[in-house]
C-alpha positions in Angstrom: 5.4 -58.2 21.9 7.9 -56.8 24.4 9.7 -53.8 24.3 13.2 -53.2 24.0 14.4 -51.0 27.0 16.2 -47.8 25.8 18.5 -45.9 27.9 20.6 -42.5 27.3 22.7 -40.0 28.9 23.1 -35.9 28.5 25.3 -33.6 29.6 24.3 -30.8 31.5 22.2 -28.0 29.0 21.5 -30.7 26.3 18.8 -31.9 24.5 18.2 -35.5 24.6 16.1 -37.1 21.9 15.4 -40.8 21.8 12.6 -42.7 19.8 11.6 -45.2 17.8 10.1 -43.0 15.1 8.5 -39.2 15.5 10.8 -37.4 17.6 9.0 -34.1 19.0 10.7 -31.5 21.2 8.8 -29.8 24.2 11.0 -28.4 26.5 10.1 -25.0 27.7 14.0 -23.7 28.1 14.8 -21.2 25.0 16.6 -23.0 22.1 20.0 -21.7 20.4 20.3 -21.4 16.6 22.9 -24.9 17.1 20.0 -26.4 19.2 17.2 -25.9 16.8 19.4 -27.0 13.8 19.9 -30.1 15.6 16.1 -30.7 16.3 15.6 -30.7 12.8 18.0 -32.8 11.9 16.9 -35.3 14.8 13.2 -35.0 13.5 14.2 -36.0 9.8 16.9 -38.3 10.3 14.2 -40.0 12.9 11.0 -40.2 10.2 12.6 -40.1 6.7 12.5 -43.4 5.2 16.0 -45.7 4.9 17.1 -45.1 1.1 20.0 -46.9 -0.2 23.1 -45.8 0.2 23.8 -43.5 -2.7 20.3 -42.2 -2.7 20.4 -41.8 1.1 23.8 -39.4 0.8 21.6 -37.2 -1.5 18.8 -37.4 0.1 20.8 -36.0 3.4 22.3 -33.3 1.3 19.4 -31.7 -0.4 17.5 -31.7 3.2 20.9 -30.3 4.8 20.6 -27.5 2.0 17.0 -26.9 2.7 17.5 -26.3 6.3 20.6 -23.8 6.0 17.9 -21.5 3.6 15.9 -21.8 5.6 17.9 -20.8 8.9 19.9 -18.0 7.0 16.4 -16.9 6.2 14.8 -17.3 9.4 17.4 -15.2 11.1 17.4 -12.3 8.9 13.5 -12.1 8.5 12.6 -13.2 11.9 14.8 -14.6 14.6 12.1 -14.4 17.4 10.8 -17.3 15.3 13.8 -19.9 16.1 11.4 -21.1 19.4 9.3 -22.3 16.7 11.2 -25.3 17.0 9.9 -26.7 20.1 7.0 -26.9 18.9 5.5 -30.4 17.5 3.2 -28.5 14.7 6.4 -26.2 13.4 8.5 -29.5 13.5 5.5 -31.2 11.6 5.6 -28.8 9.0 9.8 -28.4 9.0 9.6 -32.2 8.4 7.5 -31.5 5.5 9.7 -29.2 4.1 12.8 -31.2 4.1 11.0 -34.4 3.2 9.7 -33.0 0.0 13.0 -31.0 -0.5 14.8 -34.1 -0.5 12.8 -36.8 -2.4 12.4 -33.6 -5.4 15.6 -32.1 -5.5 14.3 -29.3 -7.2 15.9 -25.7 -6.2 12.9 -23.7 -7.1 10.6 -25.7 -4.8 13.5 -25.4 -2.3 12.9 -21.9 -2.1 9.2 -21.8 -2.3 9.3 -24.1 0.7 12.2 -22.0 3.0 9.9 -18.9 2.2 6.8 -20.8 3.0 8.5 -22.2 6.4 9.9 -18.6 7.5 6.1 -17.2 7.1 5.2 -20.2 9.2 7.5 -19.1 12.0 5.0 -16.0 12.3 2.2 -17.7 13.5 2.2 -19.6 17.0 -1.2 -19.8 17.6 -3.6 -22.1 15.5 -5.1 -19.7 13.1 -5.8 -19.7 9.8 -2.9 -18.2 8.4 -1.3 -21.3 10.1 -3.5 -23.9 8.5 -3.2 -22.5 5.2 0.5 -22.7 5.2 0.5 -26.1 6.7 -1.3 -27.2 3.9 0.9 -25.2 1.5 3.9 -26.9 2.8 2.7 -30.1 1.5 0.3 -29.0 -1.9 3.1 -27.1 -2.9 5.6 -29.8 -3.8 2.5 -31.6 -5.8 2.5 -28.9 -8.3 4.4 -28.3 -11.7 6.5 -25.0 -12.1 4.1 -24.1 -14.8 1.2 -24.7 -12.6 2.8 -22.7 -9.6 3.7 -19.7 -12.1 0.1 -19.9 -13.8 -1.2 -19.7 -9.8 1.3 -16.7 -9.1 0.3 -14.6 -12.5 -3.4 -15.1 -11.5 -2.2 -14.0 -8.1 -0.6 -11.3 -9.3 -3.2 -9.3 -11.6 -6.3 -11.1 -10.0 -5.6 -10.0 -6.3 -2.8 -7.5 -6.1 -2.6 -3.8 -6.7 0.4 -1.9 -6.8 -0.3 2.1 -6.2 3.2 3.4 -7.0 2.7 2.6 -10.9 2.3 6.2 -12.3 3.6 6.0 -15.3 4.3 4.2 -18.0 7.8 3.8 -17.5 6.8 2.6 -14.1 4.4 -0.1 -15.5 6.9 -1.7 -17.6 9.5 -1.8 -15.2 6.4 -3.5 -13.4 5.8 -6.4 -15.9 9.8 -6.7 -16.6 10.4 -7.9 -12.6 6.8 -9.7 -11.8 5.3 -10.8 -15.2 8.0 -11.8 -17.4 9.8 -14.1 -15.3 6.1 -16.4 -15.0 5.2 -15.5 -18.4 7.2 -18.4 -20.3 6.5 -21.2 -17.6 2.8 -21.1 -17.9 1.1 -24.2 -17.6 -1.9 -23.7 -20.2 -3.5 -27.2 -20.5 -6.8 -28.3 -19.2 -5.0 -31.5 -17.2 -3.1 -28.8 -15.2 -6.2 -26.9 -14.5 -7.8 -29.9 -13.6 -4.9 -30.5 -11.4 -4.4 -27.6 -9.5 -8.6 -28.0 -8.6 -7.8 -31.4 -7.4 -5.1 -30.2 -5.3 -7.6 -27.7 -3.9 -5.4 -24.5 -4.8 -8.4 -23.3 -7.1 -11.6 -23.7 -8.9 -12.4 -23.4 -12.6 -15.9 -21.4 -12.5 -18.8 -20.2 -15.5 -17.3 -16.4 -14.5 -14.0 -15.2 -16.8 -12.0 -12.3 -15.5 -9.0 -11.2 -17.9 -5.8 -9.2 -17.2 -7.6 -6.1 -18.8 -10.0 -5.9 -15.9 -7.9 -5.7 -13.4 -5.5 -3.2 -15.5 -8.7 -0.9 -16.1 -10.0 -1.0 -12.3 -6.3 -0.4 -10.2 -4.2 1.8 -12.8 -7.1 3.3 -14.9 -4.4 6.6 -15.0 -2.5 5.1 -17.1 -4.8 4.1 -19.8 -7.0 7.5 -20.3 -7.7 9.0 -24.0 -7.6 12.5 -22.1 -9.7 15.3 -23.2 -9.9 18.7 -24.4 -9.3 22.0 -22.6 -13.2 23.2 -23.3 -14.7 20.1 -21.6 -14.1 20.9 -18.1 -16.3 24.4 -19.1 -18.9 22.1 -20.6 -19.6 19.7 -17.8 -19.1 23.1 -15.6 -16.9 22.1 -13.0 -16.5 25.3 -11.0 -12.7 24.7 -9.6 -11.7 25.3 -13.5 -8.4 23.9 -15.1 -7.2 23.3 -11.0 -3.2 21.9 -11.9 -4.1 19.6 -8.5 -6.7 17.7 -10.0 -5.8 17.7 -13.9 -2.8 17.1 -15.7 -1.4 16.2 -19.4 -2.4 13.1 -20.9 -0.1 10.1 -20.3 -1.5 8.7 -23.8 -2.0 12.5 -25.9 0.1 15.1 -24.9 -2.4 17.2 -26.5 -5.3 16.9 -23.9 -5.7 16.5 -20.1 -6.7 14.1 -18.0 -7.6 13.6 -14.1 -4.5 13.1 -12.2 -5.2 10.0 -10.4 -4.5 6.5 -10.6 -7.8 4.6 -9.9 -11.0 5.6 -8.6 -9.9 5.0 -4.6 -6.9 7.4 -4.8 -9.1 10.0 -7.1 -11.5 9.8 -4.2 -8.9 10.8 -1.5 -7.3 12.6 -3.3 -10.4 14.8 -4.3 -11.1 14.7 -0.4 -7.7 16.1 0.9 -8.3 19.2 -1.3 -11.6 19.8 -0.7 -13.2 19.7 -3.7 -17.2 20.9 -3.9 -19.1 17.3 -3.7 -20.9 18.4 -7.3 -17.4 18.7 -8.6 -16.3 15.4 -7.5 -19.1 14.0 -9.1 -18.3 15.5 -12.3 -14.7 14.7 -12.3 -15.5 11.2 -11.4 -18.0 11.4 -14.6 -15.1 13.0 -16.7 -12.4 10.4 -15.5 -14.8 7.3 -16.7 -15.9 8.9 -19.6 -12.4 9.1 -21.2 -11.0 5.4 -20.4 -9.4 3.0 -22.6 -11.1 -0.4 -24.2 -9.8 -3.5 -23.0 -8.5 -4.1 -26.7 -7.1 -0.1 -26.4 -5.2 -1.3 -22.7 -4.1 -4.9 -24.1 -2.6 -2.8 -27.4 -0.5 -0.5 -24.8 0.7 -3.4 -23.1 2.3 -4.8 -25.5 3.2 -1.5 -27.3 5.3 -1.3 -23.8 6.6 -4.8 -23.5 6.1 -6.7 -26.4 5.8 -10.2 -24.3 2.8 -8.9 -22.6 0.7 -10.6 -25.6 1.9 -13.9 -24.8 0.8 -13.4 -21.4 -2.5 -12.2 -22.7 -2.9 -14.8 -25.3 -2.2 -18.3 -22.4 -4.7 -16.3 -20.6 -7.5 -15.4 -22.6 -6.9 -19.3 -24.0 -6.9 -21.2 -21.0 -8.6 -21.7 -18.0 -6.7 -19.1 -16.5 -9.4 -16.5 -16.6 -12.1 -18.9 -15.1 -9.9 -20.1 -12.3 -10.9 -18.4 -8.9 -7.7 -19.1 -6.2 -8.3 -20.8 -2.7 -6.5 -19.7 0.1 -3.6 -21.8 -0.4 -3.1 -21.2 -4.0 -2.9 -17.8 -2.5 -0.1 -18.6 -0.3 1.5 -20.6 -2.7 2.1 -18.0 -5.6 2.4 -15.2 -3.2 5.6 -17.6 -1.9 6.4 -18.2 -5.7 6.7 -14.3 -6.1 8.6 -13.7 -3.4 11.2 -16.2 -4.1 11.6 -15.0 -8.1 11.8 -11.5 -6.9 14.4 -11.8 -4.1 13.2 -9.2 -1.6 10.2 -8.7 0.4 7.0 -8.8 -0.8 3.9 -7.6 0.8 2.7 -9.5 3.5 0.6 -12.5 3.4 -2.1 -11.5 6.2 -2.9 -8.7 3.4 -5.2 -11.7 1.8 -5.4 -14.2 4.4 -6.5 -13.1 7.7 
């Protein structure tokens, strides 16, 4: 077979792009916001498949859409990453992302995918926080938005602690911005568990963790019975009724309990006021002793925000308290979060490093 010869001119300062399918930039020069734009839309227009004609106009539009988030985005969050274009693996993965955006159509996976890109754009060398989101780029648009939410909430009170929750007011406000808006797209059935192992965001293991567990161990503060007056003389802890250390009950303003949040910030905090190491031992002993049941912590859950026992109920009924998250279903619900809460979330190295 011979080939057709192809020829082309540029004027001075442009990129030139030519081929018969992949198109894959590698100039060394520094590319403009108008250059980059226009090496995505070379790289899709060049692979995506020829629709017809009314499903190619909407095809175009939904990847045009894509690429503005994502460049609005991109130069807000982190403009260094625009000379992410010339390279072939960012234009691999950009090709992804408007591929899927524009056979789906859907806005949420838009946005999943534009936040998914951006964190992309922060890793130019092959590691693995550049693997994962690779692969994220293209698991994500396989998935249901109950299955991504059920992957976020799992996520969220599976692998995420938030140490500013110190009160109850606090917690609520907590559950009304991360856990309500996942809490009524769950996906709850077997098939979707079975799914989401098969696209190799999870696994469904013999081991159950529930939302209580993870409520007990990072904001145990908040869930104490508190204790009388007379027991800090009983379990003769020399420093006394010390205002630094103890405080009234969150739960009975008629006792005391320690004044921390979890065991960590007890620790430090014990530690930055120099506390006698017997009576950090018996105020660690006193702070255990008086904790909440998981029924007693579900109870003030939903006492606070009566949804909370639908959230507990999908759980403790599905395979949502077997299912142990993989790195990517990691970056795909922390990119689900980010994108219902509309700000800045922590960053993803945090878990995947």
């Amino acid at each position: 077979m011979t080939e057709t010869p192809q020829e082309q001119t540029a004027a001075d300062g442009s990129v030139a792009m030519q081929a018969g399918r992949d198109v894959i930039v590698t100039n060394t020069t520094g590319l403009t916001l108008m250059e980059a734009r226009q090496v995505a839309i070379d790289v899709f227009n060049a692979n995506f498949i020829r629709l017809a004609d009314e499903a190619a106009s909407i095809a175009s539009a939904r990847a045009d859409a894509l690429r503005e988030k994502f460049f609005d985005r991109l130069s807000r969050e982190n403009p260094e990453g625009l000379q992410q274009a010339k390279d072939p693996g960012f234009q691999h993965a950009f090709y992804t992302a408007q591929k899927e955006q524009a056979r789906t159509g859907d806005a949420d996976l838009g946005d999943m995918l534009v936040d998914l890109l951006v964190d992309r754009t922060k890793h130019s060398e092959r590691d693995i926080r550049q693997i994962v989101l690779d692969e994220s780029l293209n698991t994500a648009p396989k998935l249901t938005n109950g299955q991504t939410a059920a992957l976020s909430l799992i996520f969220l009170l599976r692998y995420t602690r938030n140490n500013s929750l110190l009160s109850h007011n606090a917690l609520g406000e907590y559950f009304d911005k991360y856990v309500k808006p996942l809490a009524s797209k769950l996906a709850t059935s077997t098939a979707s568990f079975q799914h989401l192992e098969f696209t190799g965001c999870g696994a469904v293991g013999a081991f159950q963790f529930l939302p209580e567990q993870s409520l007990e161990n990072n904001y145990r503060g908040l869930f104490l019975k508190g204790f009388d007056p007379q027991e800090i003389n009983d379990r003769d802890i020399s420093i006394g009724l010390d205002r630094r250390v103890f405080m009234p009950c969150l739960n009975d303003a008629a006792k005391l309990q320690v004044s921390a949040l979890n065991e960590e910030s007890l620790e430090s905090h014990l530690a930055s006021l120099s506390i006698p190491g017997e009576d950090v031992t018996k105020i660690k002993g006193l702070f255990n002793a008086t904790k909440m049941n998981h029924e007693e912590i579900r109870a003030k859950c939903v006492e606070l925000r009566p949804y909370m026992e639908t959230v507990f109920d999908a759980w403790s009924s599905s395979n949502m308290k077997n299912f142990t998250l993989t790195s990517v279903g990691i970056a795909i619900g922390h990119a689900n979060i980010k994108r219902i809460i509309g700000e800045e979330f922590a960053d993803l190295s945090i878990w995947i490093n």
